[in-house]
N, C-alpha and C positions, 0 to 999 in steps of 0.2 A: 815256682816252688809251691807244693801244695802244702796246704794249712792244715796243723796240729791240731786245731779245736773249729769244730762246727756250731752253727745255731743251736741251742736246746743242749748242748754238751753243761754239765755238770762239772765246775774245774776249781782246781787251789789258786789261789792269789798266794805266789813268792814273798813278793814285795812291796813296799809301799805300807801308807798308813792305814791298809785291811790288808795284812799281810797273814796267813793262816784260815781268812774265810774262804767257802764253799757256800758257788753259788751257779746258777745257771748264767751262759751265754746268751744275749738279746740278740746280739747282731754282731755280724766280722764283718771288718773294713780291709778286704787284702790288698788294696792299692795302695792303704797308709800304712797296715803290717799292724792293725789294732785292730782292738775285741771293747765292747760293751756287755760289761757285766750288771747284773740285777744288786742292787745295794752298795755297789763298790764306785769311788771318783763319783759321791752325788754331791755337786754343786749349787747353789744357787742362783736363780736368773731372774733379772728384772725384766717384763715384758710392758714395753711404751704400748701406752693406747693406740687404738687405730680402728677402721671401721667395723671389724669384728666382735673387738673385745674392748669398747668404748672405756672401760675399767679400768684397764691395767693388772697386770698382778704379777708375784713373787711365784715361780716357779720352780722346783728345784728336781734334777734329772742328774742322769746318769750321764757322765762323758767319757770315750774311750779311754783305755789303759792301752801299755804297748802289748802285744801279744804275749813277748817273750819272759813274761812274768807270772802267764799263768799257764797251768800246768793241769790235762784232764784228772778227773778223778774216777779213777777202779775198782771194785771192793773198798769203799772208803777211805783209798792212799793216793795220793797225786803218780803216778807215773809218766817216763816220758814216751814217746810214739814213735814208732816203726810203722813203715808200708811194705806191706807185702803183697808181690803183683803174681797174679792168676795166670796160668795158663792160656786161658780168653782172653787176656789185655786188662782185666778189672781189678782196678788198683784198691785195697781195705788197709784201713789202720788197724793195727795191732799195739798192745801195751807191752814196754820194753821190760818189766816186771808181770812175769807171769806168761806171758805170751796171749792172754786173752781179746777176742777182737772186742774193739770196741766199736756199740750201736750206735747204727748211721742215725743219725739225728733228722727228726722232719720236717723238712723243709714248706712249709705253705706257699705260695703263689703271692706276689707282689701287690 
């Protein structure tokens, strides 16, 4: 099934305790059907010394949310996503309010 929101996509948060932020995508996890969003689910993490980081330290990151709670954002409104497939086979996301397509987001190299 192809995925609503990409890397670099700008999206509403539904649900949960940042519900109404707008934020950018970090990263999608479509094997778990989750998204890392930038300021949203940041937890914090104890990191045990070890040979790198002799120290230790208090780390605090972003951990996935489910997909299904956020939602791109269009002209400033969440909407939700339609694909519409090309005569050549090239399949684009479209916003189901408005019909606007929305920008392929860019992808960098691993």
């Amino acid at each position: 099934m192809p995925s609503h929101v990409r890397k670099g996509d700008m999206v509403y948060v539904r649900s949960g305790d940042s519900k109404g932020t707008v934020a950018e995508v970090l990263r999608v996890l479509p094997k778990d059907g989750k998204v890392v969003v930038k300021g949203v689910n940041v937890r914090t993490k104890h990191v045990k010394p070890n040979r790198m980081n002799q120290q230790g330290s208090v780390v605090r990151k972003e951990f996935p949310i489910d997909m299904s709670k956020v939602n791109p954002v269009v002209d400033g409104k969440p909407t939700r996503v339609r694909f519409k497939v090309a005569k050549d086979g090239t399949k684009t996301r479209v916003a189901a309010k408005g019909g606007k397509e929305l920008a392929s987001a860019v992808v960098g190299k691993k």
